[in-house]
C-alpha positions, 0 to 999 in steps of 0.5 A, spaced: 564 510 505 558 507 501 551 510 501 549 502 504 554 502 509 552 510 511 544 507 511 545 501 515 550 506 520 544 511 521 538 505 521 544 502 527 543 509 530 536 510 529 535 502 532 540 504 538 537 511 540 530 508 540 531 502 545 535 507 550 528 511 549 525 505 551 529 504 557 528 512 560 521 512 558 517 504 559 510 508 559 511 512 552 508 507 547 510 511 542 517 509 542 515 502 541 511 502 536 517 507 533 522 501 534 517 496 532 515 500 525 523 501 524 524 493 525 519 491 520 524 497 515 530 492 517 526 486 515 526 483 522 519 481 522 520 476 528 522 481 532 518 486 531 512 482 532 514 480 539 516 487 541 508 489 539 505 483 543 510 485 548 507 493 548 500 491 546 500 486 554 503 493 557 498 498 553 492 494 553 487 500 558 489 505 553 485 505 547 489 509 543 496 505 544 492 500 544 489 501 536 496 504 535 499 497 537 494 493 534 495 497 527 503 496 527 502 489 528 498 488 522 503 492 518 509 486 521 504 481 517 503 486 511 510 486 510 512 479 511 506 477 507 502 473 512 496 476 509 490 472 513 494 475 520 494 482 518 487 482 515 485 479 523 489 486 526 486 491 522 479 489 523 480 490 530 482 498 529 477 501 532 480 509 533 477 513 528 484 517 526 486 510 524 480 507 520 481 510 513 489 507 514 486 501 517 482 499 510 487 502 505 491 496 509 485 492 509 484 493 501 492 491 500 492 485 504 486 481 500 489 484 494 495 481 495 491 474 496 488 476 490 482 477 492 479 484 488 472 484 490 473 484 498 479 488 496 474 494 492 470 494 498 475 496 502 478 502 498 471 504 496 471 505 504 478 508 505 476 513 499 470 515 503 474 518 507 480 522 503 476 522 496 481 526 494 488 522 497 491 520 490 494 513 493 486 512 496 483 513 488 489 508 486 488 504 490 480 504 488 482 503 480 488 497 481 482 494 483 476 496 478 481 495 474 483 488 475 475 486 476 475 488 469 471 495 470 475 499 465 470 506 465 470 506 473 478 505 473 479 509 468 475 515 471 479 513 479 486 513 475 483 520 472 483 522 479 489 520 480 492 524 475 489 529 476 493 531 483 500 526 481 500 527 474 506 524 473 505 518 476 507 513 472 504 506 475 497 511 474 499 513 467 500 506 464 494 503 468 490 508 465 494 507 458 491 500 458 484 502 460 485 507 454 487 501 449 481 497 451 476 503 451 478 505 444 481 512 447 488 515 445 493 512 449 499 513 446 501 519 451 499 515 457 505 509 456 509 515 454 509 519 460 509 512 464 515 510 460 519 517 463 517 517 470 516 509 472 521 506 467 522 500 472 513 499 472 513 501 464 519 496 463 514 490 467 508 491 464 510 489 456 508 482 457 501 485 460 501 490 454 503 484 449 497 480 451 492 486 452 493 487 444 492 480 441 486 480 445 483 486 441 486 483 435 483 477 437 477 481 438 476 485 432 479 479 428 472 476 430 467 482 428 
């Protein structure tokens, strides 16, 4: 048997375990909000959107499934790429376990849209809260990055590696601030090219483009 086949058996068997749940226990939130998570894996946007509307009309006196819910709702959105509906979920979260998740989501959803400043906003928020989480600081520097804030990203990057040094999205974004800022670079694509090859390999034309820029620049010195 295949390793997809194998997969596809087991999220078959997961799915299947989980509306049996649902079936023994319909008070227990946690087992919709379990299988809606898992039908967003399988891409089954439609149906999970209508199983978290569905828990969200039973669950609405409890704040907790309540917050929960509306959080699983906005990642249905997130992954099927209506940004506008996430954006509208996560606002509504108001569980402080919840809140730093609710912004990061937030920070990805305008990011997504293009949006870098609202987007910045929010991580800086989120990075409050987790000022040491890796993903948060990225999160904070992709968007510096993009507003063309290089010193700042590079010095969020510089966090990111600091706890995942062999994070190789981090280490060739860090790479380009390098270039720009005129610092040693080369160390940063390397490791990039090691542990992301895939991102390294996506990022040439960006690199390509960044470069002329420079000659362009110093060409006019």
């Amino acid at each position: 048997m295949s390793d997809t086949h194998e997969q596809e058996d087991q999220m078959n068997q997961a799915l299947h375990e989980l509306v049996l749940a649902i079936d023994q226990e319909p008070t227990n939130w946690h087992h919709y909000y379990d299988l809606g998570t898992l039908l967003v894996q399988v891409k089954s946007y439609a149906q999970a959107e209508e199983l978290f509307m569905k828990a969200l009309g039973m669950f609405d006196q409890d704040e907790e499934a309540k917050n929960a819910l509306i959080y699983g709702l906005g990642n249905v959105y997130y992954a099927a790429e209506e940004f506008d509906k996430a954006i509208r979920q996560f606002q509504q979260i108001k569980d402080q376990n919840l809140q730093s998740d609710a912004y990061m989501m937030l920070a990805q959803s305008y990011m997504a849209q293009g949006n870098h400043k609202q987007a910045l906003v929010f991580a800086l928020t989120a990075q409050a809260h987790r000022q040491q989480d890796a993903e948060a600081n990225q999160l904070v520097a992709d968007n510096l990055l993009a507003l063309g804030h290089n010193q700042e990203a590079a010095d969020f990057y510089d966090r990111v590696l600091t706890v995942d040094p062999q994070n190789g999205k981090a280490n060739f974004d860090r790479g380009i601030t390098a270039m720009v800022l005129g610092e040693p670079f080369e160390a940063y694509f390397k490791m990039a090219e090691q542990t992301d090859p895939q991102y390294f390999e996506a990022g040439q034309q960006r690199l390509a483009e960044i470069e002329r820029f420079l000659q362009a620049k110093d060409g006019r010195k």
